[in-house]
DSSP file (Angstrom, degrees, kcal/mol; ACC not computed):
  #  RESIDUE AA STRUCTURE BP1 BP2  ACC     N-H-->O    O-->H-N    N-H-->O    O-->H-N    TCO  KAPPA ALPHA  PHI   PSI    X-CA   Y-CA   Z-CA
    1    1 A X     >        0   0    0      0, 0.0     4,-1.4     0, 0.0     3,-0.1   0.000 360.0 360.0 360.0 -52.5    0.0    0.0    0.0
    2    2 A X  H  >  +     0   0    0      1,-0.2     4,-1.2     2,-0.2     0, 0.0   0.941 360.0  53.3 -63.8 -40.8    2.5    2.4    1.1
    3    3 A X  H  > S+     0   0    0      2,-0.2     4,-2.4     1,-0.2    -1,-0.2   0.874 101.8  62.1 -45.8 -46.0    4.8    1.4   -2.6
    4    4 A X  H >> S+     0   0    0      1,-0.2     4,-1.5     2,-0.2     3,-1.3   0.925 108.1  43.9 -67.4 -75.9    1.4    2.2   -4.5
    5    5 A X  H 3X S+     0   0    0     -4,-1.4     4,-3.0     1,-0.2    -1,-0.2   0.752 116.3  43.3 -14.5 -62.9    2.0    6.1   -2.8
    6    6 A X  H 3X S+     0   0    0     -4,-1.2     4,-3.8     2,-0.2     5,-0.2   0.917 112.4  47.4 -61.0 -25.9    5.4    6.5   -3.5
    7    7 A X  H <X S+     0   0    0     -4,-2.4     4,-1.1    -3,-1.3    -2,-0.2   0.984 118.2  48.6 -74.2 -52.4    5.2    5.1   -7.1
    8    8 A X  H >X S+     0   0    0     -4,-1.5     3,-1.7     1,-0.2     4,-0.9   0.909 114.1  47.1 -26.2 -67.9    1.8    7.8   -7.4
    9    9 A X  H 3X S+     0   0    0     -4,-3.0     4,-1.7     1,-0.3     5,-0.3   0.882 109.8  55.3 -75.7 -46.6    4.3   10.5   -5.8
   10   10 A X  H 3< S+     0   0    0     -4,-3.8    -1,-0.3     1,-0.3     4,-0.2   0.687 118.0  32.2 -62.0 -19.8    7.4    9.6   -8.4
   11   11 A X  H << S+     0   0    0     -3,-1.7     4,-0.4    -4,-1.1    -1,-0.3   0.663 115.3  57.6-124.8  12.4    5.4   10.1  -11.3
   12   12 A X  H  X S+     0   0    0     -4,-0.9     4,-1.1    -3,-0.3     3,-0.5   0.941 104.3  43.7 -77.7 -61.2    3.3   12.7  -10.2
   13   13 A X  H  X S+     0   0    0     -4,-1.7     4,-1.7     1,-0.2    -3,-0.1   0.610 112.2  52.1 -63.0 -11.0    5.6   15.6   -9.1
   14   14 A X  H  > S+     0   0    0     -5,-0.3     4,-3.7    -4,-0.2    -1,-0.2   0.862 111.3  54.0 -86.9 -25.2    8.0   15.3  -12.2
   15   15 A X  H >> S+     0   0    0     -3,-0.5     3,-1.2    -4,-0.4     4,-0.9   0.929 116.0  37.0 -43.9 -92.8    4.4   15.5  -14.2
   16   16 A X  H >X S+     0   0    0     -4,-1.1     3,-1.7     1,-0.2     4,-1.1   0.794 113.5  52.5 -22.5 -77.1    3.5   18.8  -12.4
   17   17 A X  H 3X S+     0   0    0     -4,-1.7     4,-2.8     1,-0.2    -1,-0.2   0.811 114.1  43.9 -35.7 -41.6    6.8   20.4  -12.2
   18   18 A X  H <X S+     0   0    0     -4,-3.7     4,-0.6    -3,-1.2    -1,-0.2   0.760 115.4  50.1 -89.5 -11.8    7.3   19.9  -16.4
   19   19 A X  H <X S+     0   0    0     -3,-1.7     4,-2.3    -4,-0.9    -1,-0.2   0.920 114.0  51.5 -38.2 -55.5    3.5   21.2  -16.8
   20   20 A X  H  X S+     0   0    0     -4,-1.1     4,-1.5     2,-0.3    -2,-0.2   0.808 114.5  37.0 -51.9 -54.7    4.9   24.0  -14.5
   21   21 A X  H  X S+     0   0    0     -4,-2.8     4,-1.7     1,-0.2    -1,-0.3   0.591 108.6  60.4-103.0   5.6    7.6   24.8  -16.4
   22   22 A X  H  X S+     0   0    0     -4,-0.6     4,-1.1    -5,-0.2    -2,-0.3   0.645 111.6  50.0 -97.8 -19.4    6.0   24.3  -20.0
   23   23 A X  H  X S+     0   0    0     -4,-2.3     4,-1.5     2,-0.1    -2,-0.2   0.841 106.5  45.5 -46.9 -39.5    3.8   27.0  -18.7
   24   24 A X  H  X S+     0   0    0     -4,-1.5     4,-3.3     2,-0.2     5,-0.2   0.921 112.9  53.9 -69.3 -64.1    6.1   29.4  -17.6
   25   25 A X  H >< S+     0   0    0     -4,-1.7     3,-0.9     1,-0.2     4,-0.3   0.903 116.0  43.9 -42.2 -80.5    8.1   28.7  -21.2
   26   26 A X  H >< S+     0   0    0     -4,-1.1     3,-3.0     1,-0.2     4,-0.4   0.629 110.1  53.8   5.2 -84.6    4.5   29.6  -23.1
   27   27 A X  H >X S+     0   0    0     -4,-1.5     3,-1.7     1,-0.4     4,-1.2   0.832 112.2  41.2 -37.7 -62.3    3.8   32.4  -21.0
   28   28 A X  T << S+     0   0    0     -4,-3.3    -1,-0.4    -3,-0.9    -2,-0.2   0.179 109.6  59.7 -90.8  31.1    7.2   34.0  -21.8
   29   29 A X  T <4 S+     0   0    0     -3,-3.0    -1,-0.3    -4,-0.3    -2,-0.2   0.117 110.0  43.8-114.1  -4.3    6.9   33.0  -25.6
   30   30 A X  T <4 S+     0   0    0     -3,-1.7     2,-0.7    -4,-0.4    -2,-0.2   0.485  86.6 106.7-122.1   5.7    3.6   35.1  -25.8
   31   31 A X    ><  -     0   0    0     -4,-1.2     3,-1.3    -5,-0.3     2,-0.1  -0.723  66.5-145.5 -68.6 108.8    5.0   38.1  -23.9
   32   32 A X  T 3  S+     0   0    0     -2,-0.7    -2,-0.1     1,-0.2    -3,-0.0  -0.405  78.3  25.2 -77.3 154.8    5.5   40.7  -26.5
   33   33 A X  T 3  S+     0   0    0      1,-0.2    -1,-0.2    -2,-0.1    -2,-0.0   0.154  76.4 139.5 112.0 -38.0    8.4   42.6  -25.5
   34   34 A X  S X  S-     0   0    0     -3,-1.3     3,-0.5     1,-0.1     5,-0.3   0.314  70.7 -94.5 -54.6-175.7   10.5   40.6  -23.4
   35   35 A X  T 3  S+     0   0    0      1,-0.2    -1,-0.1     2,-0.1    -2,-0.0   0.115  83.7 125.4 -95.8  44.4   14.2   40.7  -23.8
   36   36 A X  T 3  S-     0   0    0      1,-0.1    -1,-0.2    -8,-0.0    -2,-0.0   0.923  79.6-110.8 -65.5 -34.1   14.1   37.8  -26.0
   37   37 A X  S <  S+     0   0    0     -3,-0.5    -1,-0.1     2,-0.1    -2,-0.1   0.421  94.2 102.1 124.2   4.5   16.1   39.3  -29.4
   38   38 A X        +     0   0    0     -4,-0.2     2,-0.2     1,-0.1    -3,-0.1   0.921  69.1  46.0-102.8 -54.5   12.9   39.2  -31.3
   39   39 A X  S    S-     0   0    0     -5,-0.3     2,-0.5     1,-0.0    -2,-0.1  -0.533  75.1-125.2 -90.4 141.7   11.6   42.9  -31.4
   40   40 A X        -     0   0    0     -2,-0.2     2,-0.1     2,-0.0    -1,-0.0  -0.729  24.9-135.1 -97.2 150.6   13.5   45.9  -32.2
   41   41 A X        -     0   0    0     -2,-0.5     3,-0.0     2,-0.1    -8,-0.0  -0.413   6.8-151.0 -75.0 158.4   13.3   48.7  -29.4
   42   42 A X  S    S+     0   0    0     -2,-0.1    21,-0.4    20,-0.0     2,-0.3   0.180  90.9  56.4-109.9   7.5   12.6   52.5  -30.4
   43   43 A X        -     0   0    0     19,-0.1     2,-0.2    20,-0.0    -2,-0.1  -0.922  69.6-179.6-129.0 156.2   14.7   53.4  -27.2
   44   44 A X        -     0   0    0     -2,-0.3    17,-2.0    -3,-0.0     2,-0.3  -0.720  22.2-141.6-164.4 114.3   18.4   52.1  -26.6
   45   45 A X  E     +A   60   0A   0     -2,-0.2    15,-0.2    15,-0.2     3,-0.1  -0.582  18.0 179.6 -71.0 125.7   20.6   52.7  -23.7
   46   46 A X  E     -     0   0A   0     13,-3.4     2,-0.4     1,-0.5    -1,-0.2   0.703  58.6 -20.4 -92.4 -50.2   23.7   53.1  -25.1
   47   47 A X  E     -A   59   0A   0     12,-2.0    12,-2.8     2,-0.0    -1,-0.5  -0.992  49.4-155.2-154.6 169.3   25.9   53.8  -21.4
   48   48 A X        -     0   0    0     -2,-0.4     2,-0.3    10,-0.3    10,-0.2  -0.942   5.6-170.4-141.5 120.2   25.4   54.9  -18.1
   49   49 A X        -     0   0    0      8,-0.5     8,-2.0    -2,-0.3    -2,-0.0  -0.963  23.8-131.5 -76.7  88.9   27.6   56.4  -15.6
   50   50 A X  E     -B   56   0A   0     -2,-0.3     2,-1.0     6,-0.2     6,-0.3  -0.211  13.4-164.1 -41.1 125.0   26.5   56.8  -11.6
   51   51 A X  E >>  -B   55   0A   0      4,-2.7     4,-1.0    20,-0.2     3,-0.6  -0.858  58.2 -39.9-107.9  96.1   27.0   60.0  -10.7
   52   52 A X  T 34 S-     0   0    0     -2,-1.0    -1,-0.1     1,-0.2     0, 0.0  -0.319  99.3 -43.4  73.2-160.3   26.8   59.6   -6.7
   53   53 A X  T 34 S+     0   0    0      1,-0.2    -1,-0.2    -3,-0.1    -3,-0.0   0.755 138.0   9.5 -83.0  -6.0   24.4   57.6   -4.6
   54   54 A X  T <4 S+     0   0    0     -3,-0.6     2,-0.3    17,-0.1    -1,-0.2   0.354 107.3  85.4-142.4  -4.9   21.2   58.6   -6.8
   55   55 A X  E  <  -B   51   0A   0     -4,-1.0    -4,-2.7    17,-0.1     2,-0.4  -0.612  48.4-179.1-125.3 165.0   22.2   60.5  -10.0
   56   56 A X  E     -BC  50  71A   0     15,-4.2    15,-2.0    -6,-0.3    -6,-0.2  -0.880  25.6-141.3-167.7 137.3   23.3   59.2  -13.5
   57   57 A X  E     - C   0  70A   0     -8,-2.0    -8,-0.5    -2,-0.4     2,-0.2  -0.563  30.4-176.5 -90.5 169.0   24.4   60.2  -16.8
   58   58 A X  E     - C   0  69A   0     11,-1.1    11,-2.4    -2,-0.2     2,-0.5  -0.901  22.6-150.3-158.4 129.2   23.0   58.1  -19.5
   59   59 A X  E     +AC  47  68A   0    -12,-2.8   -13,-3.4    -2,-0.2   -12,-2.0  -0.920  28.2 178.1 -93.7 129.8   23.4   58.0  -23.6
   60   60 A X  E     -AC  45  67A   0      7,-1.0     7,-3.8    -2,-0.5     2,-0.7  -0.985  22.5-136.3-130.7 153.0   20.4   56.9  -24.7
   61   61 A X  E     + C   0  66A   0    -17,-2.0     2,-0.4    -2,-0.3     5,-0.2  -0.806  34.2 152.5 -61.2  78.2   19.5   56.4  -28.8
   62   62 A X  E >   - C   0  65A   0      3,-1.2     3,-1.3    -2,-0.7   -19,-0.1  -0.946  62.6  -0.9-140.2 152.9   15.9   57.7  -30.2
   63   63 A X  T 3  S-     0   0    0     -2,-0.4    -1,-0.2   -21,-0.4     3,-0.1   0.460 126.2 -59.4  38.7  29.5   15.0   58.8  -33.6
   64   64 A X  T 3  S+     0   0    0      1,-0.4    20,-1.6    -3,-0.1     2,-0.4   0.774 118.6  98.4  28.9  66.9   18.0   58.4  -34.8
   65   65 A X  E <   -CD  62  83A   0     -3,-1.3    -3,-1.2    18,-0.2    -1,-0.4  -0.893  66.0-118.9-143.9 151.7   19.8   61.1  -32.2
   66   66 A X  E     -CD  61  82A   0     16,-4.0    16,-1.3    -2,-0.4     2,-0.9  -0.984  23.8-148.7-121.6 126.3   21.7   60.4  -29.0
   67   67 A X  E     -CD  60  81A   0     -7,-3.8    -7,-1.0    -2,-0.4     2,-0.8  -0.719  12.5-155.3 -90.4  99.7   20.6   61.6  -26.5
   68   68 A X  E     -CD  59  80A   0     12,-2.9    11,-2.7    -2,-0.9    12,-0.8  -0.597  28.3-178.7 -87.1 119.7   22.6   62.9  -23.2
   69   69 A X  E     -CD  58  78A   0    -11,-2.4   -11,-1.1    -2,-0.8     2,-0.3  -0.406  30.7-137.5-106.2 174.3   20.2   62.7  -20.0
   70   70 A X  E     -CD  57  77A   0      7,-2.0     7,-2.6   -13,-0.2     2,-0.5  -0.950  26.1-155.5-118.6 114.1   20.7   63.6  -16.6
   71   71 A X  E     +CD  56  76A   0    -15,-2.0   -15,-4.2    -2,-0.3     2,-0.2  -0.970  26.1 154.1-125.4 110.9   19.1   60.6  -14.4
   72   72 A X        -     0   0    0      3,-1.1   -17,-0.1    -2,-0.5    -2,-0.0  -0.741  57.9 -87.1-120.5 175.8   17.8   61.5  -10.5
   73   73 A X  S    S+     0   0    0     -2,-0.2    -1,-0.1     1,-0.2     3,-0.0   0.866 119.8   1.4  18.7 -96.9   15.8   60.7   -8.1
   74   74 A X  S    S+     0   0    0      1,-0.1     2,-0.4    -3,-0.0    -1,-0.2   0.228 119.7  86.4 -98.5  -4.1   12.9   62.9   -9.2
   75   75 A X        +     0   0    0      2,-0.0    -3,-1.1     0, 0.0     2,-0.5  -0.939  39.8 169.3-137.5 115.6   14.3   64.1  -12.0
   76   76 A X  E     +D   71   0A   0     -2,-0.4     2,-0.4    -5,-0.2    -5,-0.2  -0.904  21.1 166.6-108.7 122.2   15.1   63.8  -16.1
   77   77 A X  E     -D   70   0A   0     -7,-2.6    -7,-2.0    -2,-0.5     2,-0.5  -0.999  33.3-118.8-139.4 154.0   16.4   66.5  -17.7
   78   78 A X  E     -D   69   0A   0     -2,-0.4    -9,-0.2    -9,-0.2     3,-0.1  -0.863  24.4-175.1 -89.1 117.2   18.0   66.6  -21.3
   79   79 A X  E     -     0   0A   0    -11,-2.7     2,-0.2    -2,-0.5   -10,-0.1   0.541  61.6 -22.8 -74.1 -23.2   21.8   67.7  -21.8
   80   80 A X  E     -D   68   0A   0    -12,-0.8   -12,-2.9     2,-0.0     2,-0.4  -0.522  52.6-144.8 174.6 145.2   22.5   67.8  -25.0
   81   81 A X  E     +D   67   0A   0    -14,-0.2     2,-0.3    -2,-0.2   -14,-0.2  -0.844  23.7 169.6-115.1 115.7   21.2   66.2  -28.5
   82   82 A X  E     -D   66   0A   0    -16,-1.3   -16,-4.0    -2,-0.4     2,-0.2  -0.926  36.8 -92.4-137.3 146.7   23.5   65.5  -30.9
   83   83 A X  E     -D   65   0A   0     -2,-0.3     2,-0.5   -18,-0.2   -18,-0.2  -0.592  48.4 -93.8 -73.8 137.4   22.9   63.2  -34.6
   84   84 A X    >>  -     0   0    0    -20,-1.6     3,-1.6    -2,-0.2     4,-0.8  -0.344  39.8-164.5 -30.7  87.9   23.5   59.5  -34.7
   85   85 A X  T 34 S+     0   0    0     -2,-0.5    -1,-0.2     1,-0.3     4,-0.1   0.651  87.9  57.8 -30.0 -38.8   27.1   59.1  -35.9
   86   86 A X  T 34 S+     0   0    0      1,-0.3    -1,-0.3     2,-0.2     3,-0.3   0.564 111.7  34.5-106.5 -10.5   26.7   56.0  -36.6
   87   87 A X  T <4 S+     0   0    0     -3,-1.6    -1,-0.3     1,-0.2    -2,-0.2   0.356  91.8  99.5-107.1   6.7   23.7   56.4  -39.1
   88   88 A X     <        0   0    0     -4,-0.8    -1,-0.2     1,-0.2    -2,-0.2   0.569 360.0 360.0 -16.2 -50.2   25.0   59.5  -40.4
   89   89 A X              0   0    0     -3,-0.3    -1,-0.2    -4,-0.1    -4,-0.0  -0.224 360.0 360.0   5.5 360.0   26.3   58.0  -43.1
């Protein structure tokens, strides 16, 4: 009686778990957006600096410009806008 349980428990839980994780896969194969490689972004970090415990410079890519921000706290401001170099071309 008790073998009949375990042999139940041994083919149950790897059954659940690979349900489990062939949902999960699904799930994040119909999330548009994710960071799979599939979709192109219209925004693109190019770098970040920290500037202190809260602040940060950032080159970011949009419309074909780069963009240098100022990154706080509470605060985004734009520093200067300059054309894509690299599509310049």
């Amino acid at each position: 009686m008790m073998l009949s349980y375990i042999l139940k428990l041994l083919f149950l839980v790897p059954l659940v778990a690979g349900m489990a994780f062939g949902a999960l896969w699904l799930w994040r194969k119909a999330q548009p957006g994710l960071a799979m490689g599939q979709r192109e972004r219209a925004v693109k970090l190019i770098d970040a600096i920290p500037l202190g415990a809260t602040g940060r410079l950032a080159v970011v890519e949009f419309a074909d410009k780069q963009l240098l921000i100022a990154v706080s706290r509470g605060q985004v401001q734009l520093l200067s806008e300059t054309a894509n170099p690299a599509k310049a071309d």
